[in-house]
C-alpha positions as YAML, in Angstrom:
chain: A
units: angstrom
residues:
- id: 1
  name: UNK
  ca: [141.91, 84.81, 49.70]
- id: 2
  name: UNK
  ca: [145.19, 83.58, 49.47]
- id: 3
  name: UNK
  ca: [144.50, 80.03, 47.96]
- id: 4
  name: UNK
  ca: [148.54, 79.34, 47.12]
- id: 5
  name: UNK
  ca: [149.91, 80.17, 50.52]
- id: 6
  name: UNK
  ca: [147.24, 77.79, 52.06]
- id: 7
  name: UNK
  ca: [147.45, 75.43, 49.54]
- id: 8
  name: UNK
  ca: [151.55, 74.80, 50.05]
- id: 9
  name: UNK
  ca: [150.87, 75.01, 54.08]
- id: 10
  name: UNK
  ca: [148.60, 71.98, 53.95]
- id: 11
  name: UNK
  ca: [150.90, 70.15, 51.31]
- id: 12
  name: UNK
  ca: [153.57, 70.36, 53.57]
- id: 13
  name: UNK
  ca: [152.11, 69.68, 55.95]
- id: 14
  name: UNK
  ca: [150.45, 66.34, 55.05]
- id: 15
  name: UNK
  ca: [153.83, 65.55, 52.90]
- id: 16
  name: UNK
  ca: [151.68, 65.93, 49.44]
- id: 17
  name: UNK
  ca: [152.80, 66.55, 46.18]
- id: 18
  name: UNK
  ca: [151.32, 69.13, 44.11]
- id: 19
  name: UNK
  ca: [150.88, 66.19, 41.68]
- id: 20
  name: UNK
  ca: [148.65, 64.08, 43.77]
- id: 21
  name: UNK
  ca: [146.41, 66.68, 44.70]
- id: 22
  name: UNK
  ca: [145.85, 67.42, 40.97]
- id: 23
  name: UNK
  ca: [144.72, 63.73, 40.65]
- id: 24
  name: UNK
  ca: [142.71, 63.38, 44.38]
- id: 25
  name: UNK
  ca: [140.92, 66.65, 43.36]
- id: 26
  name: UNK
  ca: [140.71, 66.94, 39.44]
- id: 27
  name: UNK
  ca: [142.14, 70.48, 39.73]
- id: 28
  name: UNK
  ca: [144.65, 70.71, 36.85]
- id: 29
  name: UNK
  ca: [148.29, 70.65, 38.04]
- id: 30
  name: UNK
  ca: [149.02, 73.74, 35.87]
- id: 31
  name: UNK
  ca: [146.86, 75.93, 38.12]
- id: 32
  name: UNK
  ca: [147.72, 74.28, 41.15]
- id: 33
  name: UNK
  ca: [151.36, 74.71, 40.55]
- id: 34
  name: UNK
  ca: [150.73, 78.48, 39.33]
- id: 35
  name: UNK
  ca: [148.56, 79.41, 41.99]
- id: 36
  name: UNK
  ca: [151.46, 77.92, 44.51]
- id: 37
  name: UNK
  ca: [153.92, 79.81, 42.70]
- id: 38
  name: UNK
  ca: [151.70, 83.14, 42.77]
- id: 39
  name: UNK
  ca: [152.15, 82.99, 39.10]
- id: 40
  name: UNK
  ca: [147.91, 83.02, 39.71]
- id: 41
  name: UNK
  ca: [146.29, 85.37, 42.46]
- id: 42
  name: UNK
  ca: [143.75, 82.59, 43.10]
- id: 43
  name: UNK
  ca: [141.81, 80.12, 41.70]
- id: 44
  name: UNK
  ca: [137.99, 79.82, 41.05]
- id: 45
  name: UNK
  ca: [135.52, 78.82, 43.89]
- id: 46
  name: UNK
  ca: [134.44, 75.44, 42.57]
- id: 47
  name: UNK
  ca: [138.30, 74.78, 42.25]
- id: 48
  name: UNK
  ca: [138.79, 75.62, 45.57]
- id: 49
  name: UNK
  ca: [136.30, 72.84, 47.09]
- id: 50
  name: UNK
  ca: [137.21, 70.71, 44.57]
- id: 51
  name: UNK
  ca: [141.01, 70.86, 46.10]
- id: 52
  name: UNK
  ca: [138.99, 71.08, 49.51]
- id: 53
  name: UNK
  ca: [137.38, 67.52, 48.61]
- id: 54
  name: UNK
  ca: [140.68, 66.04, 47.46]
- id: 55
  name: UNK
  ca: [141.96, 66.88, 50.68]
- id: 56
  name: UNK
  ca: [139.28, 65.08, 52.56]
- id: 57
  name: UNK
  ca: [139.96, 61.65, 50.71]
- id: 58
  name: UNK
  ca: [143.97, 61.84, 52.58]
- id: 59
  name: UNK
  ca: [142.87, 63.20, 55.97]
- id: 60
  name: UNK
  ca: [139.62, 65.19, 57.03]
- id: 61
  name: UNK
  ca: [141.78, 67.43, 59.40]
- id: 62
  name: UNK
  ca: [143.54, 68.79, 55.92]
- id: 63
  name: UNK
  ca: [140.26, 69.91, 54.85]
- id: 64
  name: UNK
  ca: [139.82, 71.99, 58.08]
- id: 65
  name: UNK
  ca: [143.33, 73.25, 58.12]
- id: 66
  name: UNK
  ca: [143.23, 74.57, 54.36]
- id: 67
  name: UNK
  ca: [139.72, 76.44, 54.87]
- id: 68
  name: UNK
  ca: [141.29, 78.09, 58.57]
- id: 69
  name: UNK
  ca: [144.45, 78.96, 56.49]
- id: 70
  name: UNK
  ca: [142.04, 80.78, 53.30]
- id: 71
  name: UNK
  ca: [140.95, 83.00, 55.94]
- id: 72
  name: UNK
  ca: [144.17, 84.02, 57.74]
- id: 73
  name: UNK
  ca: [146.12, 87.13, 57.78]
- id: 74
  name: UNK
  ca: [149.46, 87.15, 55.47]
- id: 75
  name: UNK
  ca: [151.55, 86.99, 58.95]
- id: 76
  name: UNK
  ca: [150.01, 83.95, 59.88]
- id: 77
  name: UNK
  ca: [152.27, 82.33, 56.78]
- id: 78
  name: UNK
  ca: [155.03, 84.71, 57.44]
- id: 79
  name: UNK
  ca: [154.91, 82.78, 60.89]
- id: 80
  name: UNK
  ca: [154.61, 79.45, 59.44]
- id: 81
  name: UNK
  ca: [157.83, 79.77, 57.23]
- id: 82
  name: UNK
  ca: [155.39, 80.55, 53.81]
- id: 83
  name: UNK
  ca: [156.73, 82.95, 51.70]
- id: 84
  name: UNK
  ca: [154.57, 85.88, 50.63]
- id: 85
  name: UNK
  ca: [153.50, 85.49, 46.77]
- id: 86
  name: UNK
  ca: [153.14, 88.61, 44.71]
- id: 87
  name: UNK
  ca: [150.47, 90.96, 45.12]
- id: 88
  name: UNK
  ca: [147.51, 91.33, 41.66]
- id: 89
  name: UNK
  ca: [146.55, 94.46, 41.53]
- id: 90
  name: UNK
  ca: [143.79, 94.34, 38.13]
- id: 91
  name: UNK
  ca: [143.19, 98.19, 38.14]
- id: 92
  name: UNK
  ca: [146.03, 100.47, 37.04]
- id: 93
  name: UNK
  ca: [145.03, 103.55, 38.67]
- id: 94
  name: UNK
  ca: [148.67, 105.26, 38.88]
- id: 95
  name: UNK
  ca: [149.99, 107.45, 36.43]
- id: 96
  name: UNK
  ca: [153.56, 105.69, 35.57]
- id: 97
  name: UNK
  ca: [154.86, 109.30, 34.14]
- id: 98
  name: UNK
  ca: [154.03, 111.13, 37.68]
- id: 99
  name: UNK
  ca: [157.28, 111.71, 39.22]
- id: 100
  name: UNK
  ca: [157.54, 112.04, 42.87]
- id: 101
  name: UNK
  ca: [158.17, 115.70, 44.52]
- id: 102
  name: UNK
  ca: [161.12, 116.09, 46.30]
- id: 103
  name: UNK
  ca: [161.07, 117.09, 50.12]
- id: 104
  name: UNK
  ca: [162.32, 120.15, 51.02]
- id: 105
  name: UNK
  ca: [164.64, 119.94, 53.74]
...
């Protein structure tokens, strides 16, 4: 889910600041503005309808746009002019001393 990229489409969209969706939602404007930043992969669920609801007091069609956006592709925000946050990866499965073989030619 890509709660930031979504988040800063419908913002711009609807000319809102990160500040009054923190006070139309309740959502702190810490996590909104580190989840926009991709400081934060995502937020939690109830967070996410809770931004959802704050939405819905400016404009129902925000509220539609923001849940169609969670559920699109990274190139549909590539295409909109979003750029792409960093990717959270939790699980360190790579060995950082492995060193790569070189090709023979």
């Amino acid at each position: 889910m890509r709660v930031g990229m979504a988040l800063k489409m419908v913002l711009s969209r609807w000319n809102l600041s990160q500040y009054r969706i923190a006070k139309l939602s309740g959502v702190s404007a810490s996590a909104i503005g580190k989840v926009i930043n991709g400081r934060q992969p995502s937020l939690a669920w109830d967070d996410v309808e809770k931004l959802a609801n704050g939405l819905a007091k400016v404009d129902p069609l925000a509220v539609g746009a923001f849940y169609h956006a969670l559920s699109q592709p990274e190139r549909f925000f590539y295409q909109a002019g979003i750029p792409p946050q960093p990717d959270y990866d939790d699980s360190d499965d790579s060995d950082d001393n492995e060193q790569e073989e070189p090709e023979n030619e």
